[in-house]
Structure formats: C-alpha cells, structure tokens
C-alpha positions in Angstrom: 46.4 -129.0 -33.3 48.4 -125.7 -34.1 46.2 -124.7 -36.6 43.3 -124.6 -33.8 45.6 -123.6 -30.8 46.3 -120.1 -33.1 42.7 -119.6 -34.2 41.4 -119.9 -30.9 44.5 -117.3 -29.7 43.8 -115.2 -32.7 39.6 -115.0 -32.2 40.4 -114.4 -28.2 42.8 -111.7 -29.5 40.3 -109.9 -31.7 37.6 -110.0 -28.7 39.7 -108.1 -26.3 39.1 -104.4 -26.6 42.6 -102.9 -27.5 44.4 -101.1 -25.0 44.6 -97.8 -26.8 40.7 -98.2 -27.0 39.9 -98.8 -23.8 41.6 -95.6 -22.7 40.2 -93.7 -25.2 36.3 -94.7 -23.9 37.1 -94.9 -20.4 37.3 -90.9 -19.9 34.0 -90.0 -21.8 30.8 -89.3 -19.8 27.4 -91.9 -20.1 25.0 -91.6 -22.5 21.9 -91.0 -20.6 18.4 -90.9 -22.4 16.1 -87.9 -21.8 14.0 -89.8 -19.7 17.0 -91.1 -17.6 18.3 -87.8 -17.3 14.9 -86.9 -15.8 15.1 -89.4 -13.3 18.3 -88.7 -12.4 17.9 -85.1 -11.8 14.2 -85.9 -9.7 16.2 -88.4 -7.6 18.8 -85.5 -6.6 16.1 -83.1 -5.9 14.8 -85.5 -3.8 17.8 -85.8 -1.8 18.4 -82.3 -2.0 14.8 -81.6 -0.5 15.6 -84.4 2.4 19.0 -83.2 3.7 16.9 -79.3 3.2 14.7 -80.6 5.8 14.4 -78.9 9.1 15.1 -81.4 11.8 18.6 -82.0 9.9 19.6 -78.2 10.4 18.4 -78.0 13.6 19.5 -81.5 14.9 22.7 -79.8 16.0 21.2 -77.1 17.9 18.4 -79.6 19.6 21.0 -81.7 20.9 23.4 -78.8 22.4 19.7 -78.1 24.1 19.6 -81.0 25.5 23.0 -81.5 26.8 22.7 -78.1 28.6 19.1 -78.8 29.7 18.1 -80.9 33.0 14.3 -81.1 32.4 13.1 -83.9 30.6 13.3 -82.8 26.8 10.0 -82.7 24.4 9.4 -86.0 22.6 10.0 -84.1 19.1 13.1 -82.8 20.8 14.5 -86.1 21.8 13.0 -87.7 18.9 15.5 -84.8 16.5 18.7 -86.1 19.1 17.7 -89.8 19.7 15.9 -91.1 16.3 16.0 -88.3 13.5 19.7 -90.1 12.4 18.2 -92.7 10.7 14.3 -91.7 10.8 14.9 -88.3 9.7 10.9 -87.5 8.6 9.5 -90.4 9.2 11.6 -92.3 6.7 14.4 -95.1 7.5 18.0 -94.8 5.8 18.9 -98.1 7.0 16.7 -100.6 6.3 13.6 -99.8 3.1 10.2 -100.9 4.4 10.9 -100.4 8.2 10.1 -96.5 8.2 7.6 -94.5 10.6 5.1 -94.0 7.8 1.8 -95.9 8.9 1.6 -97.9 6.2 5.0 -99.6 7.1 4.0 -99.8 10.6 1.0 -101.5 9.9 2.7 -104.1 7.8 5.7 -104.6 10.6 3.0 -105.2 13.4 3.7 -101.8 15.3 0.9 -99.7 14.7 -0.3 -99.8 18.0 0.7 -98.5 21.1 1.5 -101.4 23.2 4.0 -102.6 20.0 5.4 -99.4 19.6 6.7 -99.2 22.6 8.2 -102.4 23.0 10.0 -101.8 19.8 11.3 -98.4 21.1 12.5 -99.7 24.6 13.7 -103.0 23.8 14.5 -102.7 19.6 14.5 -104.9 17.1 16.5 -106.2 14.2 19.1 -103.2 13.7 17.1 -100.7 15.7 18.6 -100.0 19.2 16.2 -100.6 21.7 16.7 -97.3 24.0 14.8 -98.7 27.7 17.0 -98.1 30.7 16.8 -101.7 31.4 17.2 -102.9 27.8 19.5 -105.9 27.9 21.8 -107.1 26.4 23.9 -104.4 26.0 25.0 -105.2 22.7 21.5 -104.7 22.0 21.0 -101.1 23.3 21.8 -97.9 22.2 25.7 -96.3 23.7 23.8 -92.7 23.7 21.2 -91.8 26.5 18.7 -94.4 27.6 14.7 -93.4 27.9 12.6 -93.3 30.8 9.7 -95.3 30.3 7.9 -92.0 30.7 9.7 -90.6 27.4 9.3 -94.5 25.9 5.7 -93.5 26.4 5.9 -89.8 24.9 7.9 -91.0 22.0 5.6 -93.5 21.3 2.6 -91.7 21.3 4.9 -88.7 18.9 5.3 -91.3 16.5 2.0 -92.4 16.3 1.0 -88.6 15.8 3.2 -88.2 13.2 2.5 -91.1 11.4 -1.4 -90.1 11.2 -0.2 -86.9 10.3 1.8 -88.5 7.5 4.9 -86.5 9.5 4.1 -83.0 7.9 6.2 -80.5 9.3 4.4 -78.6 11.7 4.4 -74.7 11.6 
C-alpha cells in the first residue's frame, strides 16, 4: 500500500509544473501564428473604424441639440440620442443577430412597417420599448419617451437605412 500511496504522490508530483517554472512562462507574450496575427490586427481595425464612425463623435453634440431644442428633433437626430448606444450603424452591441441590417430584420419578423413599430414603441426582449404609453415600466426606456409621430418617423428612418445598407450619407 505504501509502495503505491508514494508512486501515485511521486507521478502527481512530476505532473505539476514547478513553481519556478510557472513564473518563468507566465510573463512571456503568446505565440501567435501569421495568420492569427492577421486576424487579430483586422479585428482591431474593425473596431477602430466603428468607434471612428460619425454618429459616435457627434452623439454628444446631437444630444446637447436636443436638450436645448423644443421642436420635435429629426428621426436621424433622435435616432444618434435615442438608439445609436447600442445600434450605432445599424449594428447591435447587445445582442448578435438582432441588428438593423435587413437581413436580420427579415429573419426577426420586423421588416415591415407595422412590426417595426410595434418593436420600437413597445420593445422586445432587451430592447426598451420607447411609446409614451409603453407599460410596464420596467419595460420602457428611463430616457425620453416617443410620440407616436416620431415612433412613426423612426420607423420609416430605419427602414431607409436598412435598404440603404445604413451608408453614411454625405
């Protein structure tokens, strides 16, 4: 029983990386292939090129607009203040396969007007809905509720910028 009890000690022993050894690999950089270093560096352009996007720099400035401004705001406007957070161009940073590309509308059954809206004024999932009578509270956004006029105008910008494939317009 001994003989076994050390062997098994001793073979557990010799698994175990060694303390000194551990320290001395912990501090070196990964090993990346070419072609992983390639993909790493197109994945942080890509970022790059999304937080370089306009409606992020001029978010800021929209939304001091639109505190300062009593007419009703344009959609893109309200769309930059109210949506560009997590739909910044179209895409979605919460939730992969819900973004305001049409090809993800058309598979989540809001490609239309009528559905559109409804999603906007009464939300879904972890969308906000942002109606002025969009219940339960829980449900609704805390920021500034839509008219069903601007429900109406943000639907239709979205459905614009969907078929437009949300280019940025000059």
């Amino acid at each position: 029983m001994r003989v076994a009890a050390a062997h098994t000690q001793a073979t557990v022993c010799q698994s175990r990386p060694h303390k000194a050894q551990a320290q001395q690999t912990a501090w070196r950089p990964q090993q990346r292939s070419p072609v992983q270093q390639q993909q790493l560096q197109q994945q942080q352009d890509q970022q790059l090129q999304q937080l370089r996007h306009p409606a992020i720099h001029i978010a800021g400035v929209v939304a001091s607009l639109m505190l300062c401004s009593s007419a009703t705001a344009a959609p893109a406007d309200t769309f930059a203040v109210s949506c560009a957070g997590c739909h910044v161009g179209g895409g979605n940073i919460v939730q992969a396969g819900a973004t305001l590309f049409q090809a993800d509308l058309e598979k989540n059954a809001v490609a239309d007007s009528a559905s559109l809206y409804q999603l906007i004024y009464a939300g879904k999932g972890r969308m906000p809905g942002f109606g002025q009578d969009c219940a339960p509270k829980g449900k609704c956004t805390f920021g500034k509720r839509l008219t069903d006029e601007e429900v109406q105008q943000m639907t239709d910008y979205v459905l614009q910028q969907a078929a437009n494939n949300w280019q940025v317009q000059q």
